[in-house]
Each structure stands twice: as C-alpha cells, then as structure tokens.
MARVOVO-354856 format. One record per residue (C-alpha): x negated, y, z. Coordinates in pm, whole numbers, always signed. Layout:
BEGIN
<torkol><X>X</X><Y>Y</Y><Z>Z</Z></torkol>
...
***
This chain:
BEGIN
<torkol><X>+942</X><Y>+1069</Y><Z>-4090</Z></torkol>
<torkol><X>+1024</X><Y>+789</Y><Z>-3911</Z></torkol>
<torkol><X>+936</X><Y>+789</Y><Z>-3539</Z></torkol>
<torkol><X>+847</X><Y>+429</Y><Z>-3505</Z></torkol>
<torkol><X>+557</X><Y>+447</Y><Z>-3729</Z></torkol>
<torkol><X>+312</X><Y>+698</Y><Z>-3545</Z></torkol>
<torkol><X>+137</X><Y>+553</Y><Z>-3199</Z></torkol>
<torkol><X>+99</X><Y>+716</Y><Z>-2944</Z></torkol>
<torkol><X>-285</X><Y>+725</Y><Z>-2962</Z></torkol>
<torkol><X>-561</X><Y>+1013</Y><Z>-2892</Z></torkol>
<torkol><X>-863</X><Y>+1060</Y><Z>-3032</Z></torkol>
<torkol><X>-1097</X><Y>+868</Y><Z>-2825</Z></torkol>
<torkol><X>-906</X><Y>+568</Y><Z>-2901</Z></torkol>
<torkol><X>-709</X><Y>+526</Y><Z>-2617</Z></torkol>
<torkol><X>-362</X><Y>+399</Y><Z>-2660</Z></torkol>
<torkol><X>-81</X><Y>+631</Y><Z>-2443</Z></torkol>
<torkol><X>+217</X><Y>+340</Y><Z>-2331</Z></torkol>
<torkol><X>+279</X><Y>+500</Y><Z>-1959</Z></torkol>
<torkol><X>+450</X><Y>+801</Y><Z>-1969</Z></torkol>
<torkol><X>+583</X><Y>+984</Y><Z>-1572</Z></torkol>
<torkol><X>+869</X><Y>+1179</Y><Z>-1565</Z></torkol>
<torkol><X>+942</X><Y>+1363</Y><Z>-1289</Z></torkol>
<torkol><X>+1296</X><Y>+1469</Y><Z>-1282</Z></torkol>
<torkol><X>+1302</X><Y>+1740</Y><Z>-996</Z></torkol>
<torkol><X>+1065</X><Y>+1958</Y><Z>-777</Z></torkol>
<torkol><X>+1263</X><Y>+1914</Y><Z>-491</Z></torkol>
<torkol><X>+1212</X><Y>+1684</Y><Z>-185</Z></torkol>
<torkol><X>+1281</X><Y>+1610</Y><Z>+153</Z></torkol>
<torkol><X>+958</X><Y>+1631</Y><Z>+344</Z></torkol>
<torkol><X>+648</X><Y>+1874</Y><Z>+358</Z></torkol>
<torkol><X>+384</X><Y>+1674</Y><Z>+346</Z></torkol>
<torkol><X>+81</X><Y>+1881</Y><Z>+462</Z></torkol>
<torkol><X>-141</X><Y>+1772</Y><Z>+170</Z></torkol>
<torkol><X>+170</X><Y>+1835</Y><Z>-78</Z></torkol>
<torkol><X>+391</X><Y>+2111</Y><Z>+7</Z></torkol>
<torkol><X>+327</X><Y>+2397</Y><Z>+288</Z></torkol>
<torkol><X>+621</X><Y>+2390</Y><Z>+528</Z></torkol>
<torkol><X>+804</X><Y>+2644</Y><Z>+433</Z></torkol>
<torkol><X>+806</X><Y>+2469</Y><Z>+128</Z></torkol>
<torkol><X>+776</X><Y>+2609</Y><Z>-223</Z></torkol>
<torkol><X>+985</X><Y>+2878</Y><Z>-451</Z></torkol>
<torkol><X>+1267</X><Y>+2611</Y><Z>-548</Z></torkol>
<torkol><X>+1310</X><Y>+2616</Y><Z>-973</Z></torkol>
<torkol><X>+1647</X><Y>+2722</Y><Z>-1102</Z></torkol>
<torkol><X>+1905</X><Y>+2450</Y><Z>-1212</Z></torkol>
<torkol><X>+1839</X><Y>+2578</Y><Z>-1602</Z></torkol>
<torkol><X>+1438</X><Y>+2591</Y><Z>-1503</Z></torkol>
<torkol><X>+1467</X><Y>+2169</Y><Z>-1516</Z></torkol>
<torkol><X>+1544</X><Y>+1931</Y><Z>-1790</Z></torkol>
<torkol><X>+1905</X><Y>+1816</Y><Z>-1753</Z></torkol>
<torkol><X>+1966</X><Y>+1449</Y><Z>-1770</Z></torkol>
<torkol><X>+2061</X><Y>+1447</Y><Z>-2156</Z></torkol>
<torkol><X>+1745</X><Y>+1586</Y><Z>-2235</Z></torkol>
<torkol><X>+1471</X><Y>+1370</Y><Z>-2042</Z></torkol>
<torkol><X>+1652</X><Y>+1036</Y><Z>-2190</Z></torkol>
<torkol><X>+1634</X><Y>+1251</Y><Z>-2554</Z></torkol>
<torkol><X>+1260</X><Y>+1307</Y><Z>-2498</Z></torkol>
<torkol><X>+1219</X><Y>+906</Y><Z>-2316</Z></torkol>
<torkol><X>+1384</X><Y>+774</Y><Z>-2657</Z></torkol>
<torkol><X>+1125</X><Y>+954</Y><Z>-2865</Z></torkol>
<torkol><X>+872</X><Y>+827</Y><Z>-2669</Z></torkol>
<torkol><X>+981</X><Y>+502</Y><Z>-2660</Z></torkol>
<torkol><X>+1010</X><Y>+533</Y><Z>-3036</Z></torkol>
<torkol><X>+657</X><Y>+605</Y><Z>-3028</Z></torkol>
<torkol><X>+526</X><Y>+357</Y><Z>-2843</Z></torkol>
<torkol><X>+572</X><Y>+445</Y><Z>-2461</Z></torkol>
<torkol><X>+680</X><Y>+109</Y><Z>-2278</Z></torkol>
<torkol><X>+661</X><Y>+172</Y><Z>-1934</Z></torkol>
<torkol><X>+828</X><Y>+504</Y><Z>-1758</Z></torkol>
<torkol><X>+794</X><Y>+641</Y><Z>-1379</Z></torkol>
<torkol><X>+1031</X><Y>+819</Y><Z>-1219</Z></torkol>
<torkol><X>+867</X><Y>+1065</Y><Z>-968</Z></torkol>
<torkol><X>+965</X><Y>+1419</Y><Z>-858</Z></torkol>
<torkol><X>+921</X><Y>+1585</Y><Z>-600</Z></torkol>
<torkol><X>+1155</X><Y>+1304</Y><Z>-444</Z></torkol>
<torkol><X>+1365</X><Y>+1165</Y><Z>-721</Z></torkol>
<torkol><X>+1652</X><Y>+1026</Y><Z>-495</Z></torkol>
<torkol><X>+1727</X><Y>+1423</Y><Z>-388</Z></torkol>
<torkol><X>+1860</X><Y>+1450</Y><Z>-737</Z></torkol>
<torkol><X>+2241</X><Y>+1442</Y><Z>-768</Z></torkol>
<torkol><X>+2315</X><Y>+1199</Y><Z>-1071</Z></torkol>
<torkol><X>+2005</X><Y>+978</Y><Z>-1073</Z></torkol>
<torkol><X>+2195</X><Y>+685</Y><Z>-985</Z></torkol>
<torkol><X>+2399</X><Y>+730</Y><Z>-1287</Z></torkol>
<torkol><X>+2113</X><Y>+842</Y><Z>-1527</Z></torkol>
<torkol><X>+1855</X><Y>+603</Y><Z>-1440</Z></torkol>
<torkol><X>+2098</X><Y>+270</Y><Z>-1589</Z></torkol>
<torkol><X>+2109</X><Y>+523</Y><Z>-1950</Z></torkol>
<torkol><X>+1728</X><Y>+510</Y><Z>-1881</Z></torkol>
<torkol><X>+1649</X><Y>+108</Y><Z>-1843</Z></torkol>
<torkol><X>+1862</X><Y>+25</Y><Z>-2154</Z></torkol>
<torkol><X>+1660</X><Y>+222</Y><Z>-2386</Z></torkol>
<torkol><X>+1578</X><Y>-13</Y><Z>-2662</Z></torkol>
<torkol><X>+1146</X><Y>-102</Y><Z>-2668</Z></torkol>
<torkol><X>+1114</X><Y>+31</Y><Z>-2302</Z></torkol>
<torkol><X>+981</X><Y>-244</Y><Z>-2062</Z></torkol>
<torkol><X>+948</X><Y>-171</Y><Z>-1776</Z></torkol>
<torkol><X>+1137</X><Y>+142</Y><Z>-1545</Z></torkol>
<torkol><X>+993</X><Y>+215</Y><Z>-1206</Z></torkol>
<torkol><X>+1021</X><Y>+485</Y><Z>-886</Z></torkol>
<torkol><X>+814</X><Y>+641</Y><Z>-667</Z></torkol>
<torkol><X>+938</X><Y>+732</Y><Z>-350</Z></torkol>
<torkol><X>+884</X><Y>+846</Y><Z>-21</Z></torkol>
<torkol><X>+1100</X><Y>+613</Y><Z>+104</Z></torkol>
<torkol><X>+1340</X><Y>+817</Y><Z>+326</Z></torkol>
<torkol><X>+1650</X><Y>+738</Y><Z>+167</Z></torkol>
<torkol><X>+1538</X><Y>+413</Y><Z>+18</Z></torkol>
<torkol><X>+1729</X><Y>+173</Y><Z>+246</Z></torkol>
<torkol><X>+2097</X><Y>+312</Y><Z>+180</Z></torkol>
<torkol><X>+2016</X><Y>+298</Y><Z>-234</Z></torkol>
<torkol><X>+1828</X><Y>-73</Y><Z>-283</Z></torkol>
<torkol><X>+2138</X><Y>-168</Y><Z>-366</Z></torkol>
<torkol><X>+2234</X><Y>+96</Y><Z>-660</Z></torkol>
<torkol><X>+1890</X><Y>+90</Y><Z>-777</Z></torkol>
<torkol><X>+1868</X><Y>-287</Y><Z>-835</Z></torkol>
<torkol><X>+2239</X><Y>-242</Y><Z>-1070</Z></torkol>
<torkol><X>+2041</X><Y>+47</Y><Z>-1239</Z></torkol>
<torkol><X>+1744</X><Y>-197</Y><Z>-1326</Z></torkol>
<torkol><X>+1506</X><Y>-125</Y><Z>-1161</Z></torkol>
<torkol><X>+1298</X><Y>-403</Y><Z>-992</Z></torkol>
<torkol><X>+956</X><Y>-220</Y><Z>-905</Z></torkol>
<torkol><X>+928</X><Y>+38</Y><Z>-632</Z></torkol>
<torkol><X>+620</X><Y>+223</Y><Z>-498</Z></torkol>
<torkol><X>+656</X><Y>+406</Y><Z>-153</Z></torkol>
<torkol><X>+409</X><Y>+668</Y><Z>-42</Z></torkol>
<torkol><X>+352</X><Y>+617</Y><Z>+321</Z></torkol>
<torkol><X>+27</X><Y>+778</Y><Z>+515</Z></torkol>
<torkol><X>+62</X><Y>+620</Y><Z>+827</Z></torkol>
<torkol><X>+216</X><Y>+381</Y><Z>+1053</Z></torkol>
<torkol><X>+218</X><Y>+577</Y><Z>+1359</Z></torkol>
<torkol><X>+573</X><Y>+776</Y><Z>+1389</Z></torkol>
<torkol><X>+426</X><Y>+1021</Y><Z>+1589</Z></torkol>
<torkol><X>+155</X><Y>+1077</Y><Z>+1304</Z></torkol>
<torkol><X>+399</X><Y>+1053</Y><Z>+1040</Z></torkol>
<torkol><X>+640</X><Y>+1341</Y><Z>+1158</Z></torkol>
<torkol><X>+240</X><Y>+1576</Y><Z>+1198</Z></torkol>
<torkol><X>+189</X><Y>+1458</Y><Z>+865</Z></torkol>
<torkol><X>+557</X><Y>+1515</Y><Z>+653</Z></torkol>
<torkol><X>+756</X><Y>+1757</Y><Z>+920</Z></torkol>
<torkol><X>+1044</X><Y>+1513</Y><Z>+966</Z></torkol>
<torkol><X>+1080</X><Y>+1238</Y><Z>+1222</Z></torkol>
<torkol><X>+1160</X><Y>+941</Y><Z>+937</Z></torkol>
<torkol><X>+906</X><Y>+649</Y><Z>+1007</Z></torkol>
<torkol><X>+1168</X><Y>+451</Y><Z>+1111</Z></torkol>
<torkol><X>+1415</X><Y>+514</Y><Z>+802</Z></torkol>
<torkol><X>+1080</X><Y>+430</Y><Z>+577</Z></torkol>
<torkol><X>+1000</X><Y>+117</Y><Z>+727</Z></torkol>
<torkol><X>+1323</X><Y>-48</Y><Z>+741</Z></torkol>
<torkol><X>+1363</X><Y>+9</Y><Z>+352</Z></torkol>
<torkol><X>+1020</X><Y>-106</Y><Z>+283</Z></torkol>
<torkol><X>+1155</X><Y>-443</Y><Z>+484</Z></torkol>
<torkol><X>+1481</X><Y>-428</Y><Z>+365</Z></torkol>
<torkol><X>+1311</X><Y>-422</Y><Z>-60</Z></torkol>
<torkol><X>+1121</X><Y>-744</Y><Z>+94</Z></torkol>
<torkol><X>+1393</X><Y>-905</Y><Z>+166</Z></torkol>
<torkol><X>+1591</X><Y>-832</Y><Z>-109</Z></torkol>
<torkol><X>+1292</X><Y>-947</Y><Z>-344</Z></torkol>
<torkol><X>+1226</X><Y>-649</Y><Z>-532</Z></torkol>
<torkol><X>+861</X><Y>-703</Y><Z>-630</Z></torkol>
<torkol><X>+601</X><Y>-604</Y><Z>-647</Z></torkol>
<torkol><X>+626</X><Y>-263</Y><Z>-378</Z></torkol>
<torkol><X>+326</X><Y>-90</Y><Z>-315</Z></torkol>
<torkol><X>+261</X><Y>+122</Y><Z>-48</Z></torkol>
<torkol><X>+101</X><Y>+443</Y><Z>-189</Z></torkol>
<torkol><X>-198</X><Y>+535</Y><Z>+133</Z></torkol>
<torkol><X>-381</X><Y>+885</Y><Z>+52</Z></torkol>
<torkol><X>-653</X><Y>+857</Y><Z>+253</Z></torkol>
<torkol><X>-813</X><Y>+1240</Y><Z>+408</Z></torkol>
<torkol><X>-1093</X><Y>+1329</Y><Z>+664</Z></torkol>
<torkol><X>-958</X><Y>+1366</Y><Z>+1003</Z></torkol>
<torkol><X>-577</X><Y>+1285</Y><Z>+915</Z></torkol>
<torkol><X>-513</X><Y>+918</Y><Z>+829</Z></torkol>
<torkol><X>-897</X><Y>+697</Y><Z>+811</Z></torkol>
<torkol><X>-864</X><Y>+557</Y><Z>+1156</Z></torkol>
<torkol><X>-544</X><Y>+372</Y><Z>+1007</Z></torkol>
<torkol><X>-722</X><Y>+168</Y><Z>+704</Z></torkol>
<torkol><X>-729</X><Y>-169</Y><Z>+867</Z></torkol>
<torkol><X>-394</X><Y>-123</Y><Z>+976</Z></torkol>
<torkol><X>-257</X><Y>-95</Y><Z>+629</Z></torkol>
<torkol><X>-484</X><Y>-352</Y><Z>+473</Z></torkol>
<torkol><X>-350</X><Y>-579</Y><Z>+714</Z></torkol>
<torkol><X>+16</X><Y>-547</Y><Z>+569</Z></torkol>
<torkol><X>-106</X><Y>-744</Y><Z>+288</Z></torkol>
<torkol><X>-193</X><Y>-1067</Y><Z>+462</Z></torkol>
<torkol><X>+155</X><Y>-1174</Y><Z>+545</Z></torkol>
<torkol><X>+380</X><Y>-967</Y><Z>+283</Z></torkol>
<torkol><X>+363</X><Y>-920</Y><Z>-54</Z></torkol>
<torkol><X>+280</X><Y>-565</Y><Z>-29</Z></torkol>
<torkol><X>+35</X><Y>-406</Y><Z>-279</Z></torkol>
<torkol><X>-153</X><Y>-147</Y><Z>+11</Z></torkol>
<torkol><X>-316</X><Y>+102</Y><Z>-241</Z></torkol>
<torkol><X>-530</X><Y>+324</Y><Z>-104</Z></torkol>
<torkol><X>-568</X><Y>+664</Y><Z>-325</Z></torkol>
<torkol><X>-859</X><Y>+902</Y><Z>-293</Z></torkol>
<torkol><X>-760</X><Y>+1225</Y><Z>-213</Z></torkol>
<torkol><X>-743</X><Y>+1474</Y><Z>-504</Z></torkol>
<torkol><X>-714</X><Y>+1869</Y><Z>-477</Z></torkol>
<torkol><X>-418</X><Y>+2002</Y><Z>-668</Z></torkol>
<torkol><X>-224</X><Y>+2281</Y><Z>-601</Z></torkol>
<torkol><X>-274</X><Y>+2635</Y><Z>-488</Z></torkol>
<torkol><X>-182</X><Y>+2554</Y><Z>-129</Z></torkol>
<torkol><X>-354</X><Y>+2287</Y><Z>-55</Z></torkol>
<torkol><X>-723</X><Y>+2494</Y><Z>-4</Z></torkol>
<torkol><X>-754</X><Y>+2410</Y><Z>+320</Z></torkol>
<torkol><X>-759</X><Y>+2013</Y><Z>+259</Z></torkol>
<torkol><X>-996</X><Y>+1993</Y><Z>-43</Z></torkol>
<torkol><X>-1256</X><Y>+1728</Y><Z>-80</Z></torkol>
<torkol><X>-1180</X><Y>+1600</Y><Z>+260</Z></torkol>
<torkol><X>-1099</X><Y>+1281</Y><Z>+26</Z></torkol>
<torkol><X>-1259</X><Y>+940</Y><Z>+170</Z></torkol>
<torkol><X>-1448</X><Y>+768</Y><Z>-131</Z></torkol>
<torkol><X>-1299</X><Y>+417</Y><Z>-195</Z></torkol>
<torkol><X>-1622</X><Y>+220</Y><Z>-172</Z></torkol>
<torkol><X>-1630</X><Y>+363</Y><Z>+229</Z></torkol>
<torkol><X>-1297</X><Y>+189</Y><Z>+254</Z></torkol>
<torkol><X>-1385</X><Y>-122</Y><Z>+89</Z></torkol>
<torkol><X>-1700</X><Y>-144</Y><Z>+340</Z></torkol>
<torkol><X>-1438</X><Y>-138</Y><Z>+628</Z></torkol>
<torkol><X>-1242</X><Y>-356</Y><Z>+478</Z></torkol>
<torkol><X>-1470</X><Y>-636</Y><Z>+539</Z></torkol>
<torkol><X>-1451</X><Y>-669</Y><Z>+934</Z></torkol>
<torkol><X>-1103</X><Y>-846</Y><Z>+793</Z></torkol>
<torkol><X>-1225</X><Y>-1040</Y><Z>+536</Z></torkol>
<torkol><X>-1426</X><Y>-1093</Y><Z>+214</Z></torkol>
<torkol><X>-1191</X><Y>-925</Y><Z>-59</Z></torkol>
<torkol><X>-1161</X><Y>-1095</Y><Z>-354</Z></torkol>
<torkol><X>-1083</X><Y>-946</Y><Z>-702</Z></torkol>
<torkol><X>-794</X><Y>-1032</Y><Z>-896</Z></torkol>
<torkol><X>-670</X><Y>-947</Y><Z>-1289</Z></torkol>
<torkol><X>-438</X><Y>-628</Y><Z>-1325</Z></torkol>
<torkol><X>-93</X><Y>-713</Y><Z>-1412</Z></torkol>
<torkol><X>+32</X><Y>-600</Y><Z>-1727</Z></torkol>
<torkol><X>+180</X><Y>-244</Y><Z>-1588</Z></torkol>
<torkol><X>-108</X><Y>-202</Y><Z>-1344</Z></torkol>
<torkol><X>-226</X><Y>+118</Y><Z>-1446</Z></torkol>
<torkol><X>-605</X><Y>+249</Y><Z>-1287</Z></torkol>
<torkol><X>-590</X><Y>+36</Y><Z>-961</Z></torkol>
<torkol><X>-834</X><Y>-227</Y><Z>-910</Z></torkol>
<torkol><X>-692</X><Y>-505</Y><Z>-739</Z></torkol>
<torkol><X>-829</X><Y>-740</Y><Z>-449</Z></torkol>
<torkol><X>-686</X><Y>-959</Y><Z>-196</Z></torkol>
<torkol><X>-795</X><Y>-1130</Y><Z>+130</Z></torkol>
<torkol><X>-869</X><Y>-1498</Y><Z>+80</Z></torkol>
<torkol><X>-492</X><Y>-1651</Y><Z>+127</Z></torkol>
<torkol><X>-296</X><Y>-1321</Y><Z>+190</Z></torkol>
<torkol><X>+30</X><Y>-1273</Y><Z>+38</Z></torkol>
<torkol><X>+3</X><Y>-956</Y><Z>-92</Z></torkol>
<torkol><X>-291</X><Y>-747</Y><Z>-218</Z></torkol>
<torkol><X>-496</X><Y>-432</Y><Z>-160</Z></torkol>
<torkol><X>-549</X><Y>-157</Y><Z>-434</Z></torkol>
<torkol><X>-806</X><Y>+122</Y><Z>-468</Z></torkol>
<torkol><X>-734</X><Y>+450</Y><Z>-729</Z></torkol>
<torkol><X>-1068</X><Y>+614</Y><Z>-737</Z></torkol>
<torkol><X>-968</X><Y>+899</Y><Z>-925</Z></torkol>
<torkol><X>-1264</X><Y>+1106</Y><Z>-777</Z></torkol>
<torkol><X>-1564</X><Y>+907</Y><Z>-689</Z></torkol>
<torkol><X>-1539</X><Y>+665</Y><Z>-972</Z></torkol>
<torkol><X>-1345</X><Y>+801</Y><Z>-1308</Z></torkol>
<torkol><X>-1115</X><Y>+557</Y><Z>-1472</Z></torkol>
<torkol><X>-1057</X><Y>+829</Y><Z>-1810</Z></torkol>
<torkol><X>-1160</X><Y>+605</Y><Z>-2037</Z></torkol>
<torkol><X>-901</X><Y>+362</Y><Z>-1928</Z></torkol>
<torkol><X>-591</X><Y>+620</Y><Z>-1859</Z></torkol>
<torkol><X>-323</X><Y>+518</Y><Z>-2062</Z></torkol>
<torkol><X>-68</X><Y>+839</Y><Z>-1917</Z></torkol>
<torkol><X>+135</X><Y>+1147</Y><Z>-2041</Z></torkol>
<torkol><X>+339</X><Y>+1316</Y><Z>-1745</Z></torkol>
<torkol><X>+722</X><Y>+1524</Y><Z>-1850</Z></torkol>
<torkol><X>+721</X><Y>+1775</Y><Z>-1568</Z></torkol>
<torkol><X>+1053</X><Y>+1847</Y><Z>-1397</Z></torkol>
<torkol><X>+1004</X><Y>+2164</Y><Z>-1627</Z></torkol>
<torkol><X>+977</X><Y>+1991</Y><Z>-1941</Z></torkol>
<torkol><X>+588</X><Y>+2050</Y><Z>-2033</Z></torkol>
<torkol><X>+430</X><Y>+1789</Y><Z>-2144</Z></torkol>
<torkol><X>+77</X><Y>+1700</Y><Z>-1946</Z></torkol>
<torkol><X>-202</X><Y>+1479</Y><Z>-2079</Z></torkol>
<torkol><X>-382</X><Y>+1468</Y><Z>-1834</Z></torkol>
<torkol><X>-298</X><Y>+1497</Y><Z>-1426</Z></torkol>
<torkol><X>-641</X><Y>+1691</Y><Z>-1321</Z></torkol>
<torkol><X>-624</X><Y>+1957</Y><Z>-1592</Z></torkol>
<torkol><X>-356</X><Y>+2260</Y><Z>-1590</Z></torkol>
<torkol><X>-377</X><Y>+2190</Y><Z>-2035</Z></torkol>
<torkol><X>+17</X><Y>+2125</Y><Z>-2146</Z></torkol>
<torkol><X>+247</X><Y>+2189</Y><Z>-2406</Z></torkol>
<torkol><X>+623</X><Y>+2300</Y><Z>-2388</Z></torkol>
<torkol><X>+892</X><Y>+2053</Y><Z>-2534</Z></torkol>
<torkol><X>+1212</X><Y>+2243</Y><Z>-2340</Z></torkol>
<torkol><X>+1174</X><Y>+2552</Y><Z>-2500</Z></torkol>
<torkol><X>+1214</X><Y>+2385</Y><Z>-2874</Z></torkol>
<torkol><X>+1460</X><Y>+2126</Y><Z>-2783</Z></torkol>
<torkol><X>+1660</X><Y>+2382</Y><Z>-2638</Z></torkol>
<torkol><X>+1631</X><Y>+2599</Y><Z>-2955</Z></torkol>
<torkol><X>+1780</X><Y>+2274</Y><Z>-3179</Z></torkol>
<torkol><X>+1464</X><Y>+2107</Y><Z>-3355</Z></torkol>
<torkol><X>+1480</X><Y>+1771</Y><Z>-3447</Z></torkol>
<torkol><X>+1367</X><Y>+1421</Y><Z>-3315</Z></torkol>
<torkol><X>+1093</X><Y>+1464</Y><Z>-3566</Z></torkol>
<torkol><X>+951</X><Y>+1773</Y><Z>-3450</Z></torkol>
<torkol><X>+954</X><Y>+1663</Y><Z>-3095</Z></torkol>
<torkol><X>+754</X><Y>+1396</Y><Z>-3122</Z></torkol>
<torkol><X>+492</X><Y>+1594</Y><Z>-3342</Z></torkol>
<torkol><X>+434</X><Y>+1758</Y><Z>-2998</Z></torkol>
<torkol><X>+416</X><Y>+1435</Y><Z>-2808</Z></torkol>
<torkol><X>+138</X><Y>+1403</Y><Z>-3072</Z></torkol>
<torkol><X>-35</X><Y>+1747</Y><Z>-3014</Z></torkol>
<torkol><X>-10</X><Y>+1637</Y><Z>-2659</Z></torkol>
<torkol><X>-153</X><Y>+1314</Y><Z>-2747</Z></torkol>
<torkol><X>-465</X><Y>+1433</Y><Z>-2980</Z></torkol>
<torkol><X>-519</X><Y>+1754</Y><Z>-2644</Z></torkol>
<torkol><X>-555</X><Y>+1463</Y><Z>-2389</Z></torkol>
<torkol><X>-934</X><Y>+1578</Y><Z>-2286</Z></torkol>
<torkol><X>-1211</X><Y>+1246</Y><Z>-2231</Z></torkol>
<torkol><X>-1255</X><Y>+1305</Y><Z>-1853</Z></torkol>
<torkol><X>-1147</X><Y>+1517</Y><Z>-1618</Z></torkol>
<torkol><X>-1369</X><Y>+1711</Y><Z>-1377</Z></torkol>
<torkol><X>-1327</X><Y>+1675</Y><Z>-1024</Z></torkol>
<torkol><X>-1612</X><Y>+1654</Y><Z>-780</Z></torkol>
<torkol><X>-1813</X><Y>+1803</Y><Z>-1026</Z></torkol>
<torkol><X>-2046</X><Y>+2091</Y><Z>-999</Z></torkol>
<torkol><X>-1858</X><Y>+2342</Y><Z>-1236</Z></torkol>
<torkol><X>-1507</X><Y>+2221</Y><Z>-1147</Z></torkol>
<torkol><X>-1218</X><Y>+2466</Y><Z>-1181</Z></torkol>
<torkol><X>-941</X><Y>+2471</Y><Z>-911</Z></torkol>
<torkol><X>-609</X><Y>+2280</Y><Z>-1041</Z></torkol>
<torkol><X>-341</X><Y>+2526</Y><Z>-987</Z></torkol>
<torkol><X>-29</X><Y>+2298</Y><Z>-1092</Z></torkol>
<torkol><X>+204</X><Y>+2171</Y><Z>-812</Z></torkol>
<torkol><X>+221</X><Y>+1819</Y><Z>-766</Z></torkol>
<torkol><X>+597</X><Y>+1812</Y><Z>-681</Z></torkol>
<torkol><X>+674</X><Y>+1949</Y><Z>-971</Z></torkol>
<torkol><X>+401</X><Y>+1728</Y><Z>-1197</Z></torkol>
<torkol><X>+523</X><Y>+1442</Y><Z>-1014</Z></torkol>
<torkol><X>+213</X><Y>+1312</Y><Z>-940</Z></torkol>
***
C-alpha cells in the first residue's frame, strides 16, 4: 500500500492538512483557566512519545497529505531536545509549513535557535497586558519576559505572530481595546478566542466565555473593522483589520458560531492518541501499536479510522452537552 495515495479525508468531505502535535504535558505556568496550581499528575517519561516516534507518525502524515504541523504542549520549549528535533521536523519532505505555540516565557533567549530550526511563524498566548493581572492569571511574575520576546520576534521579522487573547467573564474583557490596539502599529495578528470548557478542573470557569460578536461591537469605538481573505495556513479565524493598521485582529468562535464544517485538524497528544476532534473526548491509540512493531502501513490505516471518526460538529453550548474531560496541556490545545 503505498502511503501517498490515500488523503487524508473524512466522510463529510472535509479534507484533514493541519495536524497539532503536542510534544509534552508539562509547562511553566498555571494558568487558572488551564491548569489548577498545584498543577496536574505529571505523565511518566515512557507515558510520552519520544522524539523518534512523533517525526515517524509526522512522516506518515505528511505522506498522507498533512502539510502544515503545530507544535503545542503543555509548553513545548520545557522539553529537553526540541531544539534539536524540531530541524528533523521542518525538513520532512511535502510538509509546508512548521509552527509553535507558546506562552512566550522563554521565547526571547530561543528566537534565535528557532529561526536555524525553520521555523518562521510563532503564536504567543498572552491574556493580558497588565503584569499585575498576568502573575493572578498564570502564578508567575513573567509579563515582562513575554513582552520583550514578542518585540524582540518583531524585530527580528518573524511573521506573522499572533497573540492568542482567551477572553472570560470577570478576568480579562476590560482589556479588549487594549489588545486590538496592538494591531494598529505592529504587525501583530490580536486573536481573540472564545472561551471553551475543557478539562475536569476547570468547573468553576465554564461558560463564562465572552461571545465574539460582543467583542466585535466594542471594537468599533476604534474603528470600522474591515474584513480581509485568510492566508493559506489560517485555520478557523476570521480576519479583520482597522482601516490602515499594520497588523490585524482575529476572532475563533468556537462556541457561539461553529466553524466544523470548515475544520481541517487532527491533534497527536503528548500521549500518542490520536484526536479528531478538540471538543470531543473520541480518540484512537497509535503508541500502543507502534510500540508493538507494526508497519508504516498500518499506522496510517489508523490515521484513517481517525479520519472517517472525526464527528460533523461538536456540541458545546448546547442543551444536551457532555462535560469534556481531556486536559488541554496534554491535548495541546
């Protein structure tokens, strides 16, 4: 069977390019929405795929048609090695385009080893601008540390960055004109994300999320927005800018307006499942098998099952919603 010959497709039609890897459950701050404080039961070094086996499982994908890949954890820049794995990652033959989420902490003191890995594109989750706020909100006095690599991956020209905003109740609204504002003389992407309930310790939060059209409505004391076309790796985000701004503004309505028919995703867990779909707990093993020696072949016949199990919508904010019970540290988001 040759890999190269069966898409990645499921059966509603949509075609699966984008696939998220997050290569550990650890990180460096406890964001309140995240992680409790005291942090969560850390997974054993032999719980997580080693390095080998994500770029096996990347290559099949790529084989199959995935030609973009995330890199998300947890915080992937807590991993020892990923400096040295991510350059194995970028030269994978058919794969276009390599990326990182971060939270930005240790960003400043790696630009430079991430640009000689390849990558180019960087997104930064950042929930306020206040430092004060910030340490409430992750439990570590960073702001500072975030900011100058966010200025500091201007500078150097790595484009585009976005600036990952969830936006909750009572936490972080007061601070939405402040962000959008970002965007009129830099060429940040500000993308504000509606808040979405996953995890089993996160209870207290849920569906405090701030619906996307409110924030668009405030967004107008600035300006008019005005739409623009998704680049080609743009994922869910619908795009605007201010008339004349430099950068531009992004909304993910994941809860108040579904984008499922457009979700192009599969998401490698730092375990090695393989997830369809972000807002349902469904996913298949591919650790377990690879460690027991099957073949390239029979790994990607589960990226397939995985494929052809990707559901047509997910439920959230509905009536008979179940409670997500995944972490997203270790689903890396």
């Amino acid at each position: 069977m040759e890999i190269n010959q069966i898409p990645l497709t499921d059966r509603y039609g949509r075609r699966l390019n984008y696939l998220r890897i997050s290569v550990t459950d650890r990180c460096n701050l406890r964001c309140l929405y995240c992680m409790p404080r005291e942090g969560i039961k850390k997974l054993r070094h032999g719980a997580i795929l080693t390095y080998e086996e994500i770029l096996r499982l990347a290559r099949i994908a790529v084989g199959l048609g995935i030609e973009k890949v995330r890199l998300t954890g947890g915080e992937p820049l807590v991993r020892q090695g990923i400096f040295e794995f991510i350059p194995k990652l970028t030269a994978l033959p058919g794969l276009k385009d390599v990326t990182i989420t971060t939270n930005g902490v240790y960003l400043k003191d790696n630009l430079g080893r991430l640009r000689s890995a390849g990558i180019q594109r960087i997104n930064v989750s950042l929930d306020t601008l206040r430092p004060r706020r910030y340490e409430k909100i992750t439990g570590y006095d960073g702001f500072e540390k975030v900011m100058q690599g966010i200025e500091l991956a201007r500078k150097l020209k790595f484009h585009p960055i976005k600036i990952n905003v969830v936006v909750i109740k009572g936490l972080n609204e007061d601070e939405i004109l402040d962000f959008a504002k970002l965007s009129i003389k830099a060429p940040y992407h500000i993308r504000f994300i509606e808040y979405m309930p996953i995890g089993v310790k996160t209870g207290v939060l849920n569906f405090r999320y701030v619906p996307n059209d409110w924030i668009k409505g405030q967004l107008s004391r600035i300006a008019e927005l005005v739409q623009v076309s998704k680049g080609a790796f743009d994922g869910p985000a619908e795009y605007f800018r201010f008339p004349g701004a430099a950068g531009q503004i992004g909304f993910i309505s994941a809860v108040s307006q579904h984008f499922c028919h457009a979700c192009n995703r599969l998401r490698l867990t730092a375990t090695g499942n393989l997830r369809p779909c972000l807002l349902s707990d469904w996913e298949i093993d591919l650790k377990s098998p690879m460690r027991t020696g099957v073949s390239d072949s029979e790994l990607a016949q589960i990226f397939l099952k995985a494929a052809l199990n990707k559901p047509r919508s997910h439920f959230l904010a509905c009536e008979n919603s179940t409670p997500l019970f995944g972490q997203m540290s270790e689903i890396g988001g």
